[in-house]
PDB file of N, CA, C and O in Angstrom:
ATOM      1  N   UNK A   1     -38.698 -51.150 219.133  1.00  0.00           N
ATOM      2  CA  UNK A   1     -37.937 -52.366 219.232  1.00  0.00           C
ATOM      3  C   UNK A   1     -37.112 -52.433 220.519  1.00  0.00           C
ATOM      4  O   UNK A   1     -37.505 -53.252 221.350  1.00  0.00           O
ATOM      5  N   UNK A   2     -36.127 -51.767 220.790  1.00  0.00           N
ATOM      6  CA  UNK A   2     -35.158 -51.401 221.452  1.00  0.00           C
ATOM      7  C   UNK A   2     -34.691 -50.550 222.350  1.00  0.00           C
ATOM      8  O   UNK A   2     -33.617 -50.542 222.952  1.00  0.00           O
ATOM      9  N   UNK A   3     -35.915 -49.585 222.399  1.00  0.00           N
ATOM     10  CA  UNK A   3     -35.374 -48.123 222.468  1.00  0.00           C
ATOM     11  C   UNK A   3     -34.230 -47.346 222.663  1.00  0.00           C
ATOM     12  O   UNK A   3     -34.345 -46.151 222.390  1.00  0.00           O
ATOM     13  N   UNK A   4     -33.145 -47.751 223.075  1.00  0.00           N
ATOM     14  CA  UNK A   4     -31.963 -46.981 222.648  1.00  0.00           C
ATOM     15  C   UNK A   4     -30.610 -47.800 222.152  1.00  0.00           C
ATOM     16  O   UNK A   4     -30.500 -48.962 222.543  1.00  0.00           O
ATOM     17  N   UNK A   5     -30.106 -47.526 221.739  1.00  0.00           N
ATOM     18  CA  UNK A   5     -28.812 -48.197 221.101  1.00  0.00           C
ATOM     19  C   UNK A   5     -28.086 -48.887 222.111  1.00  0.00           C
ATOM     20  O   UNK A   5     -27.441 -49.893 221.815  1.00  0.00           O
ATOM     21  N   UNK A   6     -28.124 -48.464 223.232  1.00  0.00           N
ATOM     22  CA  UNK A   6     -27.170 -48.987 224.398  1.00  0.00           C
ATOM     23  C   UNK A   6     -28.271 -50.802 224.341  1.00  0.00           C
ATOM     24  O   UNK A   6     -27.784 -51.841 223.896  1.00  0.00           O
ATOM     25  N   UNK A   7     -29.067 -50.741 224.651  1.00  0.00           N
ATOM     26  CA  UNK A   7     -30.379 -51.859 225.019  1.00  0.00           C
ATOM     27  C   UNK A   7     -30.314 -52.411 223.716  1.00  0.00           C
ATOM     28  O   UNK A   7     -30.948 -53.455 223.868  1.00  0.00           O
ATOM     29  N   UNK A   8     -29.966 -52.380 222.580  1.00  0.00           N
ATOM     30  CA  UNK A   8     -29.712 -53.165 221.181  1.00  0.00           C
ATOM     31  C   UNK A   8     -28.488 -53.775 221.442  1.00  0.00           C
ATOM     32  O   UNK A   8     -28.191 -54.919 221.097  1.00  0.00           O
ATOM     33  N   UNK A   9     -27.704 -52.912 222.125  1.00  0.00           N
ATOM     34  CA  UNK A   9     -25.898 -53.639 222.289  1.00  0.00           C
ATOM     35  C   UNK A   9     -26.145 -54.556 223.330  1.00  0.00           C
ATOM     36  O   UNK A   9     -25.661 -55.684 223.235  1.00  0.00           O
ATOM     37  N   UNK A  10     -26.748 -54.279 224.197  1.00  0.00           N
ATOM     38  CA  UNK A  10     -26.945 -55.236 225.307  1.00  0.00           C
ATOM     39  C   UNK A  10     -27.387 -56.696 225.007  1.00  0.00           C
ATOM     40  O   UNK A  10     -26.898 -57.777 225.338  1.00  0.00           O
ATOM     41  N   UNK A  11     -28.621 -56.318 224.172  1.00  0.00           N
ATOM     42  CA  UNK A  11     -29.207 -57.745 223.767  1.00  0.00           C
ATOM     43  C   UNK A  11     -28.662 -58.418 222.405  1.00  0.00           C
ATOM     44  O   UNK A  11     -29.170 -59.379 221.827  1.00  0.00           O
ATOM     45  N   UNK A  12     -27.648 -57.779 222.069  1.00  0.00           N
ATOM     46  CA  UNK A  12     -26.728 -58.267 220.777  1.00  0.00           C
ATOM     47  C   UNK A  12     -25.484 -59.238 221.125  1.00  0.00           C
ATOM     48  O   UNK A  12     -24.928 -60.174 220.551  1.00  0.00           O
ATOM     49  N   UNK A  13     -25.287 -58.402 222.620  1.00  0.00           N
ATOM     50  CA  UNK A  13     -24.364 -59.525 223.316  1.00  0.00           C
ATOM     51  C   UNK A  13     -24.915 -60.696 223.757  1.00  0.00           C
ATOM     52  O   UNK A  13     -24.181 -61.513 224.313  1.00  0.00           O
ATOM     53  N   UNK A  14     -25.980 -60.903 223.621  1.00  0.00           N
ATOM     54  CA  UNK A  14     -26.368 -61.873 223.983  1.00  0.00           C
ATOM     55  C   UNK A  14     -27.136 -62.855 222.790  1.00  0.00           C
ATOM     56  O   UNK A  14     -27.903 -63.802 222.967  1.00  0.00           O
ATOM     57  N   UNK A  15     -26.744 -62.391 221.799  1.00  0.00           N
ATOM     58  CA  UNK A  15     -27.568 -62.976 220.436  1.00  0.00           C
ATOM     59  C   UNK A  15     -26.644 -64.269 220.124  1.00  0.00           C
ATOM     60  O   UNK A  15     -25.445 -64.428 220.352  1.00  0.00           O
ATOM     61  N   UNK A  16     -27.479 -65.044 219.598  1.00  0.00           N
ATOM     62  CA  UNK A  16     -26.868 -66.189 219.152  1.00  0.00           C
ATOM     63  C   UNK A  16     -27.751 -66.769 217.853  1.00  0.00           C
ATOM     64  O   UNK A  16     -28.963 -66.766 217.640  1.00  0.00           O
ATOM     65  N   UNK A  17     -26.401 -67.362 216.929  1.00  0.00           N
ATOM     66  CA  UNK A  17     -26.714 -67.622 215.862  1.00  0.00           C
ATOM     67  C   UNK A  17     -27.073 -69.009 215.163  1.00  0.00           C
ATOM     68  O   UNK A  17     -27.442 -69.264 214.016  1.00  0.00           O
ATOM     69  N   UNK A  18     -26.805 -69.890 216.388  1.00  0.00           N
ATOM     70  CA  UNK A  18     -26.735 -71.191 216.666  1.00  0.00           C
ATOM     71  C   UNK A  18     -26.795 -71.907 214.982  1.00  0.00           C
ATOM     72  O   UNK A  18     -27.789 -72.124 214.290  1.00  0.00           O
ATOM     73  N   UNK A  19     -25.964 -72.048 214.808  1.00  0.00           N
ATOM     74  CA  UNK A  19     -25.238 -72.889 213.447  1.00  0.00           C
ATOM     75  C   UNK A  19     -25.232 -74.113 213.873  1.00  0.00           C
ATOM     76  O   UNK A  19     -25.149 -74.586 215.007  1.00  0.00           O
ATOM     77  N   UNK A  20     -25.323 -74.548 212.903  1.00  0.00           N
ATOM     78  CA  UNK A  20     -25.366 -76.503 213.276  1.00  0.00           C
ATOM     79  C   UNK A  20     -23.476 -76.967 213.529  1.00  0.00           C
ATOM     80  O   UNK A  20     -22.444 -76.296 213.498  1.00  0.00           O
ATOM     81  N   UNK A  21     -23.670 -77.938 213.688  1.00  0.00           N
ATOM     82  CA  UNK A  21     -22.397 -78.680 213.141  1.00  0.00           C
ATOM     83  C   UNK A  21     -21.637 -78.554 211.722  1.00  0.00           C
ATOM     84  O   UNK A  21     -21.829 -79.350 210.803  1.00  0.00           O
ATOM     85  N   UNK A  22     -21.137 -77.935 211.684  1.00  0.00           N
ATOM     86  CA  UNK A  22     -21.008 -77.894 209.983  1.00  0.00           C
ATOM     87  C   UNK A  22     -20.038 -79.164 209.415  1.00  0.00           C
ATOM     88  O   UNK A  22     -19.972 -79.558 208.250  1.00  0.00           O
ATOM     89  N   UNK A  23     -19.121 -79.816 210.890  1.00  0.00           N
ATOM     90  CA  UNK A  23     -18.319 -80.855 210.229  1.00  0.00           C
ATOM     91  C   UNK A  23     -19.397 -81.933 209.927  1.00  0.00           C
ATOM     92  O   UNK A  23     -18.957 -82.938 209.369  1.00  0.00           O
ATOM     93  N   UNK A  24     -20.442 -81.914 210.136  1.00  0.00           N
ATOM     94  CA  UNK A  24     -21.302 -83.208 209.663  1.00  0.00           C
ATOM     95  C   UNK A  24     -21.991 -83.277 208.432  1.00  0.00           C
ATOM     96  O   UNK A  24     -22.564 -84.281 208.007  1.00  0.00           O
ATOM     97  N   UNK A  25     -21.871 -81.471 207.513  1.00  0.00           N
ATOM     98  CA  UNK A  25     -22.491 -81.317 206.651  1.00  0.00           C
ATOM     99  C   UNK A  25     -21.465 -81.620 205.470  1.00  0.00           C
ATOM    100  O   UNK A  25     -20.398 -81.005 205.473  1.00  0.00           O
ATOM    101  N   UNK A  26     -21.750 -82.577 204.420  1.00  0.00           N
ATOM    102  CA  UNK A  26     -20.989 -82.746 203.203  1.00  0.00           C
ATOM    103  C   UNK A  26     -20.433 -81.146 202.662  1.00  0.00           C
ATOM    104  O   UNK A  26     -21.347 -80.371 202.377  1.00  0.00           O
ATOM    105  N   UNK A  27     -18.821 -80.552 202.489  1.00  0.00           N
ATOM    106  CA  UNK A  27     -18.599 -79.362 202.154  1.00  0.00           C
ATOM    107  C   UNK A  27     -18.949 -79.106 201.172  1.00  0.00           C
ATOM    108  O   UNK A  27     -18.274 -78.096 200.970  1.00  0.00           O
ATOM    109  N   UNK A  28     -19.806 -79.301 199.913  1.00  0.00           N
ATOM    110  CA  UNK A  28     -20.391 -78.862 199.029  1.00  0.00           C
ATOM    111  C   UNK A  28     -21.958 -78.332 199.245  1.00  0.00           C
ATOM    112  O   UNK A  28     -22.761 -77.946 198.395  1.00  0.00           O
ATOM    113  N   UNK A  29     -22.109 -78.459 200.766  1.00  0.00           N
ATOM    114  CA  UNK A  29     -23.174 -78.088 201.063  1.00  0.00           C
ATOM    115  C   UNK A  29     -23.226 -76.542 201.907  1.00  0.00           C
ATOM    116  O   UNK A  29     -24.097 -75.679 201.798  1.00  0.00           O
ATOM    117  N   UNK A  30     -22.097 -76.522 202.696  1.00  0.00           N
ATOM    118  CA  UNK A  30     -21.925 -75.667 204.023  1.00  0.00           C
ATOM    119  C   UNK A  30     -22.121 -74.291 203.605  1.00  0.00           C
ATOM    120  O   UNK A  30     -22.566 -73.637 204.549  1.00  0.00           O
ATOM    121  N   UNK A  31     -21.977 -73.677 202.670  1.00  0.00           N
ATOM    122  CA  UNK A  31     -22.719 -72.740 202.351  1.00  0.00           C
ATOM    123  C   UNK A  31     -23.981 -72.520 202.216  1.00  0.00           C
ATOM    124  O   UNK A  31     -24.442 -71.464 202.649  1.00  0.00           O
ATOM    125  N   UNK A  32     -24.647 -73.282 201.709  1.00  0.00           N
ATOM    126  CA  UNK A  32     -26.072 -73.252 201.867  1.00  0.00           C
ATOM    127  C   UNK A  32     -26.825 -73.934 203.028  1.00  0.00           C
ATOM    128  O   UNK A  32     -28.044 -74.103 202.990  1.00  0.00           O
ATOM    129  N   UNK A  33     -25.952 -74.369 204.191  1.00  0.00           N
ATOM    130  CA  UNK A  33     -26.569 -74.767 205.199  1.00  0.00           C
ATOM    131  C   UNK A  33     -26.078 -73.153 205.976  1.00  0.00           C
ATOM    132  O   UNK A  33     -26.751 -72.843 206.959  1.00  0.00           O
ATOM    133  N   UNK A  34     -25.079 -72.281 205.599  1.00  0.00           N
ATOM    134  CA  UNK A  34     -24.880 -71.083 206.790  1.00  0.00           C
ATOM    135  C   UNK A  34     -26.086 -70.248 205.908  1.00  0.00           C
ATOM    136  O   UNK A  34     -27.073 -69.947 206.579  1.00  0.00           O
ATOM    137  N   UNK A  35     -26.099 -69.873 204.565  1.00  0.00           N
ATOM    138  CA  UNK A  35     -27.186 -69.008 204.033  1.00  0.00           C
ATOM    139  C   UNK A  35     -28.359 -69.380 204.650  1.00  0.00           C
ATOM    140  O   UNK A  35     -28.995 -68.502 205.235  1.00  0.00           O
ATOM    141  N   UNK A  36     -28.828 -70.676 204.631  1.00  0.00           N
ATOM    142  CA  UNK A  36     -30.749 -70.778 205.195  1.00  0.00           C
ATOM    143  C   UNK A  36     -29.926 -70.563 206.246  1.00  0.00           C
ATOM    144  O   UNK A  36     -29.157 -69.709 205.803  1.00  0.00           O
ATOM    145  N   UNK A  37     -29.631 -70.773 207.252  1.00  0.00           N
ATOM    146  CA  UNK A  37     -29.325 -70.176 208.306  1.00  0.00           C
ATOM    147  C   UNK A  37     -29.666 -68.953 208.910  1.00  0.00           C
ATOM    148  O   UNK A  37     -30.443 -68.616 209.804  1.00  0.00           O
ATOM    149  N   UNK A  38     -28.842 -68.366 208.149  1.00  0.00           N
ATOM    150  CA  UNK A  38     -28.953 -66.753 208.295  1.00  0.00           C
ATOM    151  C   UNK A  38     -30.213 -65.945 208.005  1.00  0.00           C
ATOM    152  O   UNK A  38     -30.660 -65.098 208.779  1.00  0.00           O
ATOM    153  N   UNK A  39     -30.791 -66.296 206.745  1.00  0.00           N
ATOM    154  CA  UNK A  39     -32.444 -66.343 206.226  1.00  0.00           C
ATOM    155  C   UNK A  39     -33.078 -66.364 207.564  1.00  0.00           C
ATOM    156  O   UNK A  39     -33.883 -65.505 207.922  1.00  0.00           O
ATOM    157  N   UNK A  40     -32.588 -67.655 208.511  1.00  0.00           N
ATOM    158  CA  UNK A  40     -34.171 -67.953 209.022  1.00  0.00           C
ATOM    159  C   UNK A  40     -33.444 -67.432 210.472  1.00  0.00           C
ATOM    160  O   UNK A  40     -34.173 -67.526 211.459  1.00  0.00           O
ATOM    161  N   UNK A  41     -32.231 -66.952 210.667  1.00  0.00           N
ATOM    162  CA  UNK A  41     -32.189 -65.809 211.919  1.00  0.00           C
ATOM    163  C   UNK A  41     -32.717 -64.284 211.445  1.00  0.00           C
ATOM    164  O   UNK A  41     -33.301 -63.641 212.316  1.00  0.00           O
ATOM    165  N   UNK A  42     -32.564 -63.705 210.219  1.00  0.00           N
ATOM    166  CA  UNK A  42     -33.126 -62.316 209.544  1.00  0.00           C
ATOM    167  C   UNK A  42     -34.602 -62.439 209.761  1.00  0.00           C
ATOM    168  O   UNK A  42     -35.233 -61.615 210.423  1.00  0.00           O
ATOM    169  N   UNK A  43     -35.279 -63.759 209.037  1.00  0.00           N
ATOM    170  CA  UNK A  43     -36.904 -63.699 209.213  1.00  0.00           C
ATOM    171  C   UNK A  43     -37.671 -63.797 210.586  1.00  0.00           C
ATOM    172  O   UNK A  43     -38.885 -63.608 210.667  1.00  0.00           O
ATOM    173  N   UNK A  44     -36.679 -64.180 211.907  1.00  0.00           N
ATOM    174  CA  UNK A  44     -36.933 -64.996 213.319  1.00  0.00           C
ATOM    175  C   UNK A  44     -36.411 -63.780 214.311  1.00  0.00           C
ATOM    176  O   UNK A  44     -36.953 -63.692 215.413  1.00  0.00           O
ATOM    177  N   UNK A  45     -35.409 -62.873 213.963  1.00  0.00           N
ATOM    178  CA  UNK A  45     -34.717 -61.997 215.129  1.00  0.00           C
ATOM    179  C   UNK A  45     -34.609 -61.342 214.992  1.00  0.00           C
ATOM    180  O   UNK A  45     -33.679 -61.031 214.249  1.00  0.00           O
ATOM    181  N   UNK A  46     -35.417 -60.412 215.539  1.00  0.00           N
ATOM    182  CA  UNK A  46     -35.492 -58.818 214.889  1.00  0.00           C
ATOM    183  C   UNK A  46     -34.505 -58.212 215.684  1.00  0.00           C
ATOM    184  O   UNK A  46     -34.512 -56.983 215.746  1.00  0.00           O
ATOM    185  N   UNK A  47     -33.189 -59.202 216.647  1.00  0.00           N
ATOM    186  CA  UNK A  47     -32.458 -58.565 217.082  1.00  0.00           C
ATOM    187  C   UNK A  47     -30.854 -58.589 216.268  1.00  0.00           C
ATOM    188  O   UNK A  47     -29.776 -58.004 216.368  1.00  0.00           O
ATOM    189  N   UNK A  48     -31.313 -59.365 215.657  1.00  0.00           N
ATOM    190  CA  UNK A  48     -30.369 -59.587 214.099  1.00  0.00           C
ATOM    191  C   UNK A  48     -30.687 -58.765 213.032  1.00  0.00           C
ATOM    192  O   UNK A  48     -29.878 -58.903 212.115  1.00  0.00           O
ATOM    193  N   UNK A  49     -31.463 -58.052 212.833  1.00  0.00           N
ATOM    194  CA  UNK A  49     -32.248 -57.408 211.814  1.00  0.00           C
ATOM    195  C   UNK A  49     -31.955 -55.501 212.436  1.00  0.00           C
ATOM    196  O   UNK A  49     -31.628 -54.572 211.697  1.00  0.00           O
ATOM    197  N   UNK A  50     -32.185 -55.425 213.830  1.00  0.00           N
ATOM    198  CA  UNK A  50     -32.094 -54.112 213.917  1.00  0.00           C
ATOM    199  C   UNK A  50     -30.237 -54.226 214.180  1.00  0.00           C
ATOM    200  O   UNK A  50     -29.583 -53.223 213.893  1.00  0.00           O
ATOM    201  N   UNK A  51     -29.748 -55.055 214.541  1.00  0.00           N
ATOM    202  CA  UNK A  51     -28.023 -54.871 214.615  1.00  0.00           C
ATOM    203  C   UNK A  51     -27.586 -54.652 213.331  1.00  0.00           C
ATOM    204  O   UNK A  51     -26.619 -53.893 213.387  1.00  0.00           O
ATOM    205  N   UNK A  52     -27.841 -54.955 212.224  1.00  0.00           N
ATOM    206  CA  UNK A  52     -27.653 -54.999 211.109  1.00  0.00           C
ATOM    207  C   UNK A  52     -28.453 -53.836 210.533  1.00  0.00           C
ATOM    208  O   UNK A  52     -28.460 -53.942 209.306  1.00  0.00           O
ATOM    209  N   UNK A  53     -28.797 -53.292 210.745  1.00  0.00           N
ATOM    210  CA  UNK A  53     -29.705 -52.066 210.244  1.00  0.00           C
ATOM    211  C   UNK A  53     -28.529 -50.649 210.903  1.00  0.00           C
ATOM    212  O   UNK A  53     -28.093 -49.677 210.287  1.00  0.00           O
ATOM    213  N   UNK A  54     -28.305 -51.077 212.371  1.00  0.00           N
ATOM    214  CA  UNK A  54     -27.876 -50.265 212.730  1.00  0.00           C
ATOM    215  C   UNK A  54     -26.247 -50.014 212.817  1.00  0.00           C
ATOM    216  O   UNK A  54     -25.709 -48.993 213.247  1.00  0.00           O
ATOM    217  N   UNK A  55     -25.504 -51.357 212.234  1.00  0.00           N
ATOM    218  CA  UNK A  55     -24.068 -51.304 211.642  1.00  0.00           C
ATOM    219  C   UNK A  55     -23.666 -50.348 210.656  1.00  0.00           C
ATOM    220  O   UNK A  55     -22.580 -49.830 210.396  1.00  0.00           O
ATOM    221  N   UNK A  56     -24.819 -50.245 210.171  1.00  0.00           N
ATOM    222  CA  UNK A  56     -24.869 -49.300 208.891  1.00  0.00           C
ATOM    223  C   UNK A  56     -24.114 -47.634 208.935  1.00  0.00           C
ATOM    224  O   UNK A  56     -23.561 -46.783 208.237  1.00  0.00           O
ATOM    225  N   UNK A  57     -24.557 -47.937 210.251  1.00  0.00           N
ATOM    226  CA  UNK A  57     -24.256 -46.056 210.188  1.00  0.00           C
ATOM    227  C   UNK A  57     -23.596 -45.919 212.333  1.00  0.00           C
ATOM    228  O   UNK A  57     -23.845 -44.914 212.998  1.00  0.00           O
ATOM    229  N   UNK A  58     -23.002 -46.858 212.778  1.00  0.00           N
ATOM    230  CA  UNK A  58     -23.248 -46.995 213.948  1.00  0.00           C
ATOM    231  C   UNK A  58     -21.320 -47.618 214.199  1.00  0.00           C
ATOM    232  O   UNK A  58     -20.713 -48.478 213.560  1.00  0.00           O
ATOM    233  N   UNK A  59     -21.093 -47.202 214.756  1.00  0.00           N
ATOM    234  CA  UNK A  59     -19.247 -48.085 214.623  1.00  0.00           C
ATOM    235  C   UNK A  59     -19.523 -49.016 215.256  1.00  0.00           C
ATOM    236  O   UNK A  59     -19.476 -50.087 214.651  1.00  0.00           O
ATOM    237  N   UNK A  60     -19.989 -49.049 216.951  1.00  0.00           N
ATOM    238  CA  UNK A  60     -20.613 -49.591 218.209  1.00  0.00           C
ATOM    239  C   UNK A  60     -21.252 -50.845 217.303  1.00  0.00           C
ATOM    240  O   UNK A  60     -20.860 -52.008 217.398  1.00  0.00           O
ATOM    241  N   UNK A  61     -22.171 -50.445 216.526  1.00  0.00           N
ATOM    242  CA  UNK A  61     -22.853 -51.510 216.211  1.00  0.00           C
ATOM    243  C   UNK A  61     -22.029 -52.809 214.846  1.00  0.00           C
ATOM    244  O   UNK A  61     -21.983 -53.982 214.477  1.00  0.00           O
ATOM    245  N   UNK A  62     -21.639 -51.708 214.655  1.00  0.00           N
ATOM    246  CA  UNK A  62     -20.619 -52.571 213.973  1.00  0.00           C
ATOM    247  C   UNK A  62     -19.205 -53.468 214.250  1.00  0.00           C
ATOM    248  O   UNK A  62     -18.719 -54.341 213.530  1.00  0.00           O
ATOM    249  N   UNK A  63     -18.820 -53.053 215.278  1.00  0.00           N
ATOM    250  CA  UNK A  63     -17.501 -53.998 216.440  1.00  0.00           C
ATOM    251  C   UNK A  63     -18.869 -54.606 216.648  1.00  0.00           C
ATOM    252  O   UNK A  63     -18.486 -55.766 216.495  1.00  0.00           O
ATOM    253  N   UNK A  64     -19.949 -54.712 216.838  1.00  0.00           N
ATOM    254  CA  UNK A  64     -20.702 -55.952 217.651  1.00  0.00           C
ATOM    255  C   UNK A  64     -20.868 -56.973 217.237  1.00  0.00           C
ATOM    256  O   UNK A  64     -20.663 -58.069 217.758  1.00  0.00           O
ATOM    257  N   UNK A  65     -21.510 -56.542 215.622  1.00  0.00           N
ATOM    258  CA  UNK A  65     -21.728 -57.151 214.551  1.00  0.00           C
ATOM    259  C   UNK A  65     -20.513 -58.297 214.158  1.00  0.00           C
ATOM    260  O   UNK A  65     -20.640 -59.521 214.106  1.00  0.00           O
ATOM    261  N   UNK A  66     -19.245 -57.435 213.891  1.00  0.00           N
ATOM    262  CA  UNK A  66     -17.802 -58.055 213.984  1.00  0.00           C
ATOM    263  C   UNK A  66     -17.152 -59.108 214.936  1.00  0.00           C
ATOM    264  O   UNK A  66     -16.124 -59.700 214.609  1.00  0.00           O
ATOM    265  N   UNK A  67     -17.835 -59.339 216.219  1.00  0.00           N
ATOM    266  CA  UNK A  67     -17.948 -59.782 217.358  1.00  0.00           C
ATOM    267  C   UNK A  67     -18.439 -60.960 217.158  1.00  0.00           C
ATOM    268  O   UNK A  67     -17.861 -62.047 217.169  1.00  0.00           O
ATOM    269  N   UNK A  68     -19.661 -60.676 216.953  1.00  0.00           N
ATOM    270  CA  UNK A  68     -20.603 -61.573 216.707  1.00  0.00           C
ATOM    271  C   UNK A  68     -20.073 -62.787 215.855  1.00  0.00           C
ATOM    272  O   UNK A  68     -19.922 -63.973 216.148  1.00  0.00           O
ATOM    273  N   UNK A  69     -19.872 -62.169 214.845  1.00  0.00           N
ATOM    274  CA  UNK A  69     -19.422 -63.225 213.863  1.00  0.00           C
ATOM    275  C   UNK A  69     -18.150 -64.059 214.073  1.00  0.00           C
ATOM    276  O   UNK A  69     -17.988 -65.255 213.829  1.00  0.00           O
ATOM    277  N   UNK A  70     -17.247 -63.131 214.599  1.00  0.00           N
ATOM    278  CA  UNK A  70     -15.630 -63.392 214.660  1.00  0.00           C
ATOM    279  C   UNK A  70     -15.747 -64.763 216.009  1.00  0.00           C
ATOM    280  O   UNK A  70     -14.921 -65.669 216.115  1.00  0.00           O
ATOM    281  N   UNK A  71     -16.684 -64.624 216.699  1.00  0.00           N
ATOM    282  CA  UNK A  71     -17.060 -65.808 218.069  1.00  0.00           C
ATOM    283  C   UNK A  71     -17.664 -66.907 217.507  1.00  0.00           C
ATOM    284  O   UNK A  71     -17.605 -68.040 217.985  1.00  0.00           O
ATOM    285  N   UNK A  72     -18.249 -66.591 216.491  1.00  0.00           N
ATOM    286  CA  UNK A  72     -19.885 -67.523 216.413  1.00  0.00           C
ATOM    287  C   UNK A  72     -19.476 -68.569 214.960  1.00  0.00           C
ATOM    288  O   UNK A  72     -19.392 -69.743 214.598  1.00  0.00           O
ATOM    289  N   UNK A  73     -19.314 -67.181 214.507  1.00  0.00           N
ATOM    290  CA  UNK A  73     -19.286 -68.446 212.498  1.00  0.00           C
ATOM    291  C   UNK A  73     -17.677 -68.504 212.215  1.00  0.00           C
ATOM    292  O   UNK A  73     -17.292 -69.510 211.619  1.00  0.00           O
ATOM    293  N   UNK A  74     -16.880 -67.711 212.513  1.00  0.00           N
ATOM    294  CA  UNK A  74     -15.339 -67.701 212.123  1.00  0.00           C
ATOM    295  C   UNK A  74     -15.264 -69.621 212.705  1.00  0.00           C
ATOM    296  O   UNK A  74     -15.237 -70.575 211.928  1.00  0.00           O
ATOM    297  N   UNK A  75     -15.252 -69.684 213.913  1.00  0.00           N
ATOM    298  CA  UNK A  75     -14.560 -71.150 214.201  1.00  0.00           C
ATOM    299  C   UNK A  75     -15.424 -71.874 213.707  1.00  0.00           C
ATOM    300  O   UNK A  75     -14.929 -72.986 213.526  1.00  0.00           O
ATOM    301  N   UNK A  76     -17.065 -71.810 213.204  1.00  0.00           N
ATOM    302  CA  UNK A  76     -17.615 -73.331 212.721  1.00  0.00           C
ATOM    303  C   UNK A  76     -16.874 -72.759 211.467  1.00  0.00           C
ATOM    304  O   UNK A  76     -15.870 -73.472 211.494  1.00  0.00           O
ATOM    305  N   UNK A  77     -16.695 -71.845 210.266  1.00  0.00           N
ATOM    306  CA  UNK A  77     -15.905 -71.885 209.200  1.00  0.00           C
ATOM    307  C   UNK A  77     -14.846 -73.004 209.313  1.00  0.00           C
ATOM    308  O   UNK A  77     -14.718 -74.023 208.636  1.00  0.00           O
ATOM    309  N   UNK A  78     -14.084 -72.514 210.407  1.00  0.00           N
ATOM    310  CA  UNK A  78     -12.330 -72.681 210.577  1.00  0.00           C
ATOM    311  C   UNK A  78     -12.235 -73.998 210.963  1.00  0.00           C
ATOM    312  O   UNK A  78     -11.120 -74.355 211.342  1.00  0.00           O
ATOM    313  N   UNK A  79     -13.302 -74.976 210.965  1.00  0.00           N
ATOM    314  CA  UNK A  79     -13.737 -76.260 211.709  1.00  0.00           C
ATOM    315  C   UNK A  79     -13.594 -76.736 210.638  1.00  0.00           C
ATOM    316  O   UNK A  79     -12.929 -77.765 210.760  1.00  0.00           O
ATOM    317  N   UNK A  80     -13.995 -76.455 209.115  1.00  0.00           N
ATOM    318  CA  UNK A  80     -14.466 -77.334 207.927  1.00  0.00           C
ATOM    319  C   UNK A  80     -13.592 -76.983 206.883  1.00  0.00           C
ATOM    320  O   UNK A  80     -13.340 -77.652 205.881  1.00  0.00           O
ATOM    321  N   UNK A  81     -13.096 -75.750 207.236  1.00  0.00           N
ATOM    322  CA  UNK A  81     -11.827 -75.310 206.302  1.00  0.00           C
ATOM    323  C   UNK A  81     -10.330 -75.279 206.335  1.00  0.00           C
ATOM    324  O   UNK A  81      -9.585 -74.460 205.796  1.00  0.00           O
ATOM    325  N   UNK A  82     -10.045 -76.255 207.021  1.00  0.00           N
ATOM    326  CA  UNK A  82      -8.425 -76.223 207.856  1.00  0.00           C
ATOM    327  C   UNK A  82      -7.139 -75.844 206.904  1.00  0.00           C
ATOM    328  O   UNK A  82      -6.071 -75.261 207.088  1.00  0.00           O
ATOM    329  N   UNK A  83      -7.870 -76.550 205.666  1.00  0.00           N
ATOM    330  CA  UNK A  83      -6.438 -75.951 204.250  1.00  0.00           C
ATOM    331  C   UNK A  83      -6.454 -74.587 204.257  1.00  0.00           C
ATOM    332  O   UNK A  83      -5.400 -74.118 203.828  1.00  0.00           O
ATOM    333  N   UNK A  84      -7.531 -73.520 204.695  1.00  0.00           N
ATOM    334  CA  UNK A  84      -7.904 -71.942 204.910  1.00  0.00           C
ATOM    335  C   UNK A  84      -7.953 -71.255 205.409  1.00  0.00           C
ATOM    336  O   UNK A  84      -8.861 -70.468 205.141  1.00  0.00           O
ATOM    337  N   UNK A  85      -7.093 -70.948 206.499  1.00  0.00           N
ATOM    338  CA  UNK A  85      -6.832 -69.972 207.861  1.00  0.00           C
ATOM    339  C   UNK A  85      -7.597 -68.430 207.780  1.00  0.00           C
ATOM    340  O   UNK A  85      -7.480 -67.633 208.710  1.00  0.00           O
TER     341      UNK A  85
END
């Protein structure tokens, strides 16, 4: 895939999870618009798939992982949930 952990971090920084708009999605939905989401980045990115494989047992990979998310899905969350800091 990758061959070394450094070249997984590299291309992890550069991963994207591209979420829709979520303020356009009715909030009884936005969960199941981030789940297929995520489904169809796990079934599509095997660079989502080995970061997550390798959080497991990896700290590195896990601040990335943490990264990742804390940039990417925290503010579309924090977009649709304003009563929820």
């Amino acid at each position: 895939y990758f061959g070394s952990k450094q070249e997984l971090f590299a291309e992890a920084a550069e991963f994207r999870i591209d979420l829709p708009d979520l303020t356009a999605v009715d909030p009884d939905d936005v969960a199941d618009v981030l789940l297929s989401r995520f489904f169809a980045v796990w079934a599509l990115d095997t660079t989502f798939v080995a970061l997550l494989r390798a959080a497991m047992t990896s700290e590195s990979a896990a601040d990335t992982m943490r990264r990742v998310f804390a940039a990417q899905v925290a503010p579309a969350l924090a977009a649709v949930t304003p009563d929820h800091p």
